[in-house]
PDB file of N, CA, C and O in Angstrom:
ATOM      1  N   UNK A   1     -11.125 -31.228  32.361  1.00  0.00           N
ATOM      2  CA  UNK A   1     -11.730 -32.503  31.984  1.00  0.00           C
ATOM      3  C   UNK A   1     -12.618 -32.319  30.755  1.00  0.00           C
ATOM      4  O   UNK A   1     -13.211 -31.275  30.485  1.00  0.00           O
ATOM      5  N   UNK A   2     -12.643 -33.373  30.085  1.00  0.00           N
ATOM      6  CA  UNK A   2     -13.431 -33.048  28.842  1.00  0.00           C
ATOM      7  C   UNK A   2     -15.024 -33.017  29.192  1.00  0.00           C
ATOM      8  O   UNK A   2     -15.447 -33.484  30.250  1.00  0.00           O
ATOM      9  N   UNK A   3     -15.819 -32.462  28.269  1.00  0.00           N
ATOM     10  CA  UNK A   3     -17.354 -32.520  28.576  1.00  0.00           C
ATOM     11  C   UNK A   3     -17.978 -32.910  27.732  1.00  0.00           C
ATOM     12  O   UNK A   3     -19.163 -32.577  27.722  1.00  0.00           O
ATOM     13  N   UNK A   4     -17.340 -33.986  26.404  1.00  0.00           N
ATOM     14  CA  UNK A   4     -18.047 -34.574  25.773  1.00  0.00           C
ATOM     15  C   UNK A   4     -19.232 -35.655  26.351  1.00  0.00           C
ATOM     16  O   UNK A   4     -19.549 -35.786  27.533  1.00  0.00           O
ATOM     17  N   UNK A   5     -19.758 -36.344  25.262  1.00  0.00           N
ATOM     18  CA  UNK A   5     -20.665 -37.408  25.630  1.00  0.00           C
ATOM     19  C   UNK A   5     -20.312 -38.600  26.141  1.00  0.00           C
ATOM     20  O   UNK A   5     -21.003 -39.266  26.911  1.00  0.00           O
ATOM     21  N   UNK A   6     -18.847 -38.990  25.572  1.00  0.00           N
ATOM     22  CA  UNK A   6     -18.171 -40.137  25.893  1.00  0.00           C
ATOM     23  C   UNK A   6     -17.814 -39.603  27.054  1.00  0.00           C
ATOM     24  O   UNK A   6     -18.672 -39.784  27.917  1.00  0.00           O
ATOM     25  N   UNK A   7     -16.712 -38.910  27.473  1.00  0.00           N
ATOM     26  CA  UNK A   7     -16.459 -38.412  28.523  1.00  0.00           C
ATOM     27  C   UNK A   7     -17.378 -38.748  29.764  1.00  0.00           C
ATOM     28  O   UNK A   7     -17.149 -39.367  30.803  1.00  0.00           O
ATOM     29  N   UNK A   8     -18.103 -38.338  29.448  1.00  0.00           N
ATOM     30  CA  UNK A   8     -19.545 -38.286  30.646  1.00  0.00           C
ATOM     31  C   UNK A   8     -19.855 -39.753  30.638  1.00  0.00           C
ATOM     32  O   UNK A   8     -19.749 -40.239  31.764  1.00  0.00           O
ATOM     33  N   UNK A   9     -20.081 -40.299  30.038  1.00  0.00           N
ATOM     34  CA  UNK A   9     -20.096 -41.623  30.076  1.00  0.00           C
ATOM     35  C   UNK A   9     -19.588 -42.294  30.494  1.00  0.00           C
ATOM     36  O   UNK A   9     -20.160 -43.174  31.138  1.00  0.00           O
ATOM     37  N   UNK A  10     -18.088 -42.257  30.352  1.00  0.00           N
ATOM     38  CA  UNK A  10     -17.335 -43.337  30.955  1.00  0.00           C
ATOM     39  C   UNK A  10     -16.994 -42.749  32.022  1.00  0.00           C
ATOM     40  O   UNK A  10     -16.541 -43.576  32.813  1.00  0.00           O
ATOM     41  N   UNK A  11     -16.994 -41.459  32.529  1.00  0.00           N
ATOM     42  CA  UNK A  11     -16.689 -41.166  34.061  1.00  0.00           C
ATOM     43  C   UNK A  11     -17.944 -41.605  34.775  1.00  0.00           C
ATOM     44  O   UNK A  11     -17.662 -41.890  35.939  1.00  0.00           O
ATOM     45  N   UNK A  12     -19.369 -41.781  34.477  1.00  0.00           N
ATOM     46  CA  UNK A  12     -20.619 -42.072  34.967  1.00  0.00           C
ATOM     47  C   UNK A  12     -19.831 -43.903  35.310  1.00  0.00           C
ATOM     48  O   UNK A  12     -19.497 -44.408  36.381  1.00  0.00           O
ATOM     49  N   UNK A  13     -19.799 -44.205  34.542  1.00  0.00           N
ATOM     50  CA  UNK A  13     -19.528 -46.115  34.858  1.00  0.00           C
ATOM     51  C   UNK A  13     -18.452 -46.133  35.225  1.00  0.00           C
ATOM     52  O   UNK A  13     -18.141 -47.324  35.239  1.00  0.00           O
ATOM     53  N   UNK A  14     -17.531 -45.475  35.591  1.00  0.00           N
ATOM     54  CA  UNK A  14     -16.543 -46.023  36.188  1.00  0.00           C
ATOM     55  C   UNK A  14     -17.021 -45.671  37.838  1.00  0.00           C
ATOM     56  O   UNK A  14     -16.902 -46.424  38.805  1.00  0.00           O
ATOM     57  N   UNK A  15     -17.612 -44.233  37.809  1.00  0.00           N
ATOM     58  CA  UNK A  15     -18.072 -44.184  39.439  1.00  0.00           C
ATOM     59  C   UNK A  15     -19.216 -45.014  39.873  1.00  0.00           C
ATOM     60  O   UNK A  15     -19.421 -45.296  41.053  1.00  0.00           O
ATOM     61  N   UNK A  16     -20.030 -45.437  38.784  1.00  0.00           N
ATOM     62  CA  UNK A  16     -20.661 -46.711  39.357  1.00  0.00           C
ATOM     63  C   UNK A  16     -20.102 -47.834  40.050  1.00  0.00           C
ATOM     64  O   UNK A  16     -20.404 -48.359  41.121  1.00  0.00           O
ATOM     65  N   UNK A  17     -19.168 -48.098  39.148  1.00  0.00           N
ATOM     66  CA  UNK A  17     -18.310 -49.197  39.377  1.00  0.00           C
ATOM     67  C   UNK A  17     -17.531 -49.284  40.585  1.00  0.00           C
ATOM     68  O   UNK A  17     -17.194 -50.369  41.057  1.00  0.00           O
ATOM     69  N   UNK A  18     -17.234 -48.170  41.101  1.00  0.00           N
ATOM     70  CA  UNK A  18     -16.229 -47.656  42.187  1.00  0.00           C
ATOM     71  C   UNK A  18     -17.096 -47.999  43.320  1.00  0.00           C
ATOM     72  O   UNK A  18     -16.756 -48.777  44.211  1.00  0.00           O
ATOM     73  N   UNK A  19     -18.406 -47.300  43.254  1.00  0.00           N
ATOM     74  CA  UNK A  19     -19.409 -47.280  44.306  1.00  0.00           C
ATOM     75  C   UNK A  19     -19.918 -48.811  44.391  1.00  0.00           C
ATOM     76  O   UNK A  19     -19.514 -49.383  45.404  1.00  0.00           O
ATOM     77  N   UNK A  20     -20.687 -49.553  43.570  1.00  0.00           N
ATOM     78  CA  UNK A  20     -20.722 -50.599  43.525  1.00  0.00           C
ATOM     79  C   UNK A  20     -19.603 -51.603  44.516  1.00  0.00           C
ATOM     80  O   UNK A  20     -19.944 -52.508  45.278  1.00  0.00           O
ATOM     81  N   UNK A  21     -18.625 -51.270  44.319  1.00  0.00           N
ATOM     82  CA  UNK A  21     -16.869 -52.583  45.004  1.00  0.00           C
ATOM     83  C   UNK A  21     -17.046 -51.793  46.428  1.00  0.00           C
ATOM     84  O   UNK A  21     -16.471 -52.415  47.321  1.00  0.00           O
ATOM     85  N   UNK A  22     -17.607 -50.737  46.833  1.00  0.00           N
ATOM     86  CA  UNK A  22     -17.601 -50.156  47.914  1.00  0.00           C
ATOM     87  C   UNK A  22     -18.736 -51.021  48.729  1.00  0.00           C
ATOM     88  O   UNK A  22     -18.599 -51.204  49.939  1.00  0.00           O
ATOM     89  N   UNK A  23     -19.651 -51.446  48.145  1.00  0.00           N
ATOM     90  CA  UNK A  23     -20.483 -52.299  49.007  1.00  0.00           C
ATOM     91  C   UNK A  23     -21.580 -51.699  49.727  1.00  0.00           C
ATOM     92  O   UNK A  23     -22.342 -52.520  50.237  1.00  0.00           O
ATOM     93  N   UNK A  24     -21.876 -50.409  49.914  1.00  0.00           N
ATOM     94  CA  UNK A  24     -22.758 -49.055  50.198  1.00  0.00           C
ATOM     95  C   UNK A  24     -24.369 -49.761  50.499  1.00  0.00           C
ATOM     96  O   UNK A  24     -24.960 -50.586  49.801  1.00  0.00           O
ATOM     97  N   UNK A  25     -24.798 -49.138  51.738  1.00  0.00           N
ATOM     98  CA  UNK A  25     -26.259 -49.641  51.592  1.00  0.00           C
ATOM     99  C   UNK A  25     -27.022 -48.331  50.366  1.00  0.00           C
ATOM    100  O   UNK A  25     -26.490 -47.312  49.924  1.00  0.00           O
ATOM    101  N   UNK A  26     -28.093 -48.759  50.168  1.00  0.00           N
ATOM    102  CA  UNK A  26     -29.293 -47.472  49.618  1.00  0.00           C
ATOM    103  C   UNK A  26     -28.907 -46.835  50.252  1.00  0.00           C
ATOM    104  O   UNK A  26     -28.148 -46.365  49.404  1.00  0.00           O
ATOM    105  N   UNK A  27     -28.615 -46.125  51.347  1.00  0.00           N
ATOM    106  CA  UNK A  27     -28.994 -44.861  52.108  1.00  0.00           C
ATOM    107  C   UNK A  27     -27.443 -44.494  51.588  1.00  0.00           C
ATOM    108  O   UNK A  27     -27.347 -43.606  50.741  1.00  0.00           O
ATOM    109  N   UNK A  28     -26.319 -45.101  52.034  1.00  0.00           N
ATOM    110  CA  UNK A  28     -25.200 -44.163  52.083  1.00  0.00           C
ATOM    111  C   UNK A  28     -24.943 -44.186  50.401  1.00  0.00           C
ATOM    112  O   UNK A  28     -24.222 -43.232  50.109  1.00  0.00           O
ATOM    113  N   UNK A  29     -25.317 -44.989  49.213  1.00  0.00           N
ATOM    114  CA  UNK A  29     -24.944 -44.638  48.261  1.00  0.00           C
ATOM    115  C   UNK A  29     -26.213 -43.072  47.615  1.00  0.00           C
ATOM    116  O   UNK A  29     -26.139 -42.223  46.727  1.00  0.00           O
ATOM    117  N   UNK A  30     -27.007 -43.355  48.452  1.00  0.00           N
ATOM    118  CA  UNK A  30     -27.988 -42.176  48.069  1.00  0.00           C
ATOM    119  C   UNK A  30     -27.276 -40.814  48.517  1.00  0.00           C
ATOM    120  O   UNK A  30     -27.187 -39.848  47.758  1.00  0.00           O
ATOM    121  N   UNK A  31     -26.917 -40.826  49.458  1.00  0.00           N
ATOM    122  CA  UNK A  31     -25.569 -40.027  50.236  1.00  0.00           C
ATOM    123  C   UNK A  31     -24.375 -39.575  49.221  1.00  0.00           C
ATOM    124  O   UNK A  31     -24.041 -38.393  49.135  1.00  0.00           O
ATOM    125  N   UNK A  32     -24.001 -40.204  48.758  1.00  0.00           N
ATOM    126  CA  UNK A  32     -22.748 -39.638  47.888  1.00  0.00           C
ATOM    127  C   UNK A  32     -23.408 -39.183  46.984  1.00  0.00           C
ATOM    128  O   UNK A  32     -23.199 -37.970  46.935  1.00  0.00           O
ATOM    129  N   UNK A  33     -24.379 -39.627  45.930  1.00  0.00           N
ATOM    130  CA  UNK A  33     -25.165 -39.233  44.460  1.00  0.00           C
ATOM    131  C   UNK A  33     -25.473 -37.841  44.939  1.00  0.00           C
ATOM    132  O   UNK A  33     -25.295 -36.855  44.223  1.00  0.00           O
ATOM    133  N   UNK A  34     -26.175 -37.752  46.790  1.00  0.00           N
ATOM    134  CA  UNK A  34     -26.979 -36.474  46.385  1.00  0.00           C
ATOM    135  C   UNK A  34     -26.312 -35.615  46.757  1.00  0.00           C
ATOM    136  O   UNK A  34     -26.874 -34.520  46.745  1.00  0.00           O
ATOM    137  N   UNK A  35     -24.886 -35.635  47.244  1.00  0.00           N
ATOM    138  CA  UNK A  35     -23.821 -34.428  47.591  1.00  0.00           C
ATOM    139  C   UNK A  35     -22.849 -34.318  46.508  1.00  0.00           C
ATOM    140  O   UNK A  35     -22.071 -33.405  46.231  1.00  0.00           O
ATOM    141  N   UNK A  36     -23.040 -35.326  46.014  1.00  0.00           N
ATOM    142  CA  UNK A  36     -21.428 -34.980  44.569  1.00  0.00           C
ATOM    143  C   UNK A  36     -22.781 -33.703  43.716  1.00  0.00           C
ATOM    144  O   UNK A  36     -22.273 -32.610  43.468  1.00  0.00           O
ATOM    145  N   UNK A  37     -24.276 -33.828  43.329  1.00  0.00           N
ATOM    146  CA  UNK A  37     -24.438 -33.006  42.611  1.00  0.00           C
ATOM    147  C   UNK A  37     -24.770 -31.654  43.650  1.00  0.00           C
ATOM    148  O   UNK A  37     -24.466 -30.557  43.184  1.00  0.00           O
ATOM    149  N   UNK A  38     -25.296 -31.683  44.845  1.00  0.00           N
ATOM    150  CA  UNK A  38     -25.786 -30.555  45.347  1.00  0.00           C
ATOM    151  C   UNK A  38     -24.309 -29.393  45.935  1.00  0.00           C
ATOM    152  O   UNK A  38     -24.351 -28.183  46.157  1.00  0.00           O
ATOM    153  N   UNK A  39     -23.233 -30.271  46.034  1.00  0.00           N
ATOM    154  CA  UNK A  39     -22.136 -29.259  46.106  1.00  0.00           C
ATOM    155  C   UNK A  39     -22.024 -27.813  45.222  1.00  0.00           C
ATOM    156  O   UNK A  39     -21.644 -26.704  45.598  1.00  0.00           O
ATOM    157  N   UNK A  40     -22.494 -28.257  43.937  1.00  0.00           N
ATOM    158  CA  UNK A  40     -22.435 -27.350  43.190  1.00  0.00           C
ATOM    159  C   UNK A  40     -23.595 -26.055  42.962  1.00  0.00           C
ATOM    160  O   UNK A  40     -23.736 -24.992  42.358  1.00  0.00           O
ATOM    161  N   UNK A  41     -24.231 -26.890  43.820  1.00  0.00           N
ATOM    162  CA  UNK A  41     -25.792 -25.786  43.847  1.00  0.00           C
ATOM    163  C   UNK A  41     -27.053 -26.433  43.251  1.00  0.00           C
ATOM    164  O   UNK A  41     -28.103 -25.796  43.171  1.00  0.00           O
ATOM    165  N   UNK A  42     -26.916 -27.988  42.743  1.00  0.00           N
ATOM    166  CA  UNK A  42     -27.900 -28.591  41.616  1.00  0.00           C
ATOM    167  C   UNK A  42     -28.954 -29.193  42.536  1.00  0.00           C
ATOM    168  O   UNK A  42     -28.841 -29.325  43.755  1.00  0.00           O
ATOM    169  N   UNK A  43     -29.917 -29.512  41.838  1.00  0.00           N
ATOM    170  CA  UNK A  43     -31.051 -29.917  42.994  1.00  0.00           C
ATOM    171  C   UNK A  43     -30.951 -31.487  42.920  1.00  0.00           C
ATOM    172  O   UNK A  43     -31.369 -31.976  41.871  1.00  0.00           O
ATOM    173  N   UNK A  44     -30.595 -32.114  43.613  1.00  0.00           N
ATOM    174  CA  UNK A  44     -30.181 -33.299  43.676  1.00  0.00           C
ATOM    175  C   UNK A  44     -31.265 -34.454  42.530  1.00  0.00           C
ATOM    176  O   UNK A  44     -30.800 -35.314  41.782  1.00  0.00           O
ATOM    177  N   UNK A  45     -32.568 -34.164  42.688  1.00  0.00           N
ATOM    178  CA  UNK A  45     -32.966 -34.649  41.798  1.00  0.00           C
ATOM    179  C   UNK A  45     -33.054 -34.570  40.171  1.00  0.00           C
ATOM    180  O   UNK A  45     -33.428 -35.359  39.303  1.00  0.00           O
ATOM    181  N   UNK A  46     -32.614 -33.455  40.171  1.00  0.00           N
ATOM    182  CA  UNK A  46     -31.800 -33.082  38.763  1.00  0.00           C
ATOM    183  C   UNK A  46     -30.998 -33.546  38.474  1.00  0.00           C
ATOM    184  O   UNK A  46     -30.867 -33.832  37.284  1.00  0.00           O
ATOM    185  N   UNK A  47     -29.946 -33.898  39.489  1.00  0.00           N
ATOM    186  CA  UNK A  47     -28.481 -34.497  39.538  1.00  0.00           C
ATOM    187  C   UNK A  47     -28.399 -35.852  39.035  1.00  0.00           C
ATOM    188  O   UNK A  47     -27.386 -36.467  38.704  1.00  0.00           O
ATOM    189  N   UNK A  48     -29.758 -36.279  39.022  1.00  0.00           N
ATOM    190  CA  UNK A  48     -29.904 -37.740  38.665  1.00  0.00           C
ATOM    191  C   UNK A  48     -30.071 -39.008  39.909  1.00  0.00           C
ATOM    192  O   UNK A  48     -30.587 -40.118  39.774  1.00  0.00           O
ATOM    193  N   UNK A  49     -29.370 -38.331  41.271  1.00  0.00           N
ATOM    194  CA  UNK A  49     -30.045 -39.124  42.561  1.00  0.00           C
ATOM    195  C   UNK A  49     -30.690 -39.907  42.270  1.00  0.00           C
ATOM    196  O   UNK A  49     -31.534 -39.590  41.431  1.00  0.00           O
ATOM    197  N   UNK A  50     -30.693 -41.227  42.719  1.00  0.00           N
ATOM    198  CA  UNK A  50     -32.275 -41.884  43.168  1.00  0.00           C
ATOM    199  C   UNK A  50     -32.938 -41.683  44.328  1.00  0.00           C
ATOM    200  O   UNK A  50     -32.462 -41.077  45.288  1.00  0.00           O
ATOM    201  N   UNK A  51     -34.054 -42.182  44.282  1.00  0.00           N
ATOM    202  CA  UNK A  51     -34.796 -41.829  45.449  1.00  0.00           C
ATOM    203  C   UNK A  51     -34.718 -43.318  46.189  1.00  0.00           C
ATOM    204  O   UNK A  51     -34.202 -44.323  45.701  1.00  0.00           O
ATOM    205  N   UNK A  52     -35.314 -43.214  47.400  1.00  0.00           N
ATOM    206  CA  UNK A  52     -35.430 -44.751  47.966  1.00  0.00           C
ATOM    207  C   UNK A  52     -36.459 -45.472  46.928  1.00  0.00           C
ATOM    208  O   UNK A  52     -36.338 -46.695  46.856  1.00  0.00           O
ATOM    209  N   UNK A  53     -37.406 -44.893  46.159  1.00  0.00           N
ATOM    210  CA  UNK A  53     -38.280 -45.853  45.691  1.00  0.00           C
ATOM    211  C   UNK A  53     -38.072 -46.264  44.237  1.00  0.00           C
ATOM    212  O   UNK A  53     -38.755 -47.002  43.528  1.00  0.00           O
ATOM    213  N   UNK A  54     -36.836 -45.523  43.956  1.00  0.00           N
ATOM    214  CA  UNK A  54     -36.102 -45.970  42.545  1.00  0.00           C
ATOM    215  C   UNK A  54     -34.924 -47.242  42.691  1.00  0.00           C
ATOM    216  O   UNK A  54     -34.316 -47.889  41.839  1.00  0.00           O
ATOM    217  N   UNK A  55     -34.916 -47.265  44.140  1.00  0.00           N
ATOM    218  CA  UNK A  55     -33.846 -48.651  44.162  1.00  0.00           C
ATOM    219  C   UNK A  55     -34.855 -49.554  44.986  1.00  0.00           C
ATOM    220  O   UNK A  55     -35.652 -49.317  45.894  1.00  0.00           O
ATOM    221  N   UNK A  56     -34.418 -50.888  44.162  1.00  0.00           N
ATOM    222  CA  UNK A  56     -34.771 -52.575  44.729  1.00  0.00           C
ATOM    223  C   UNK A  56     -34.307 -53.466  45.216  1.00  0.00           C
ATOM    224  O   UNK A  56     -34.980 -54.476  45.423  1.00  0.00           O
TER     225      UNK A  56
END
């Protein structure tokens, strides 16, 4: 897969987008964000996660 900027970009909004049509409360979309990055060893808040007090 490529690792440009665009790249990253449009794979970022399209899995928004995906997650979004999924209908997900806070908790279970906090759930996928913080295991797609910690699989790899990343600290989830690095990963970009939100926290509960970053969503409204």
């Amino acid at each position: 897969m490529p690792h440009d900027a665009a790249a990253i970009v449009a794979r970022t909004v399209l899995l928004l987008g995906l997650l979004e049509d999924e209908g997900l409360t806070d908790r279970e979309l906090n759930k996928v964000l913080v295991a797609d990055g910690t699989e790899h060893g990343a600290d989830p808040q690095q990963a970009g996660a939100p926290v509960e007090s970053d969503r409204r």
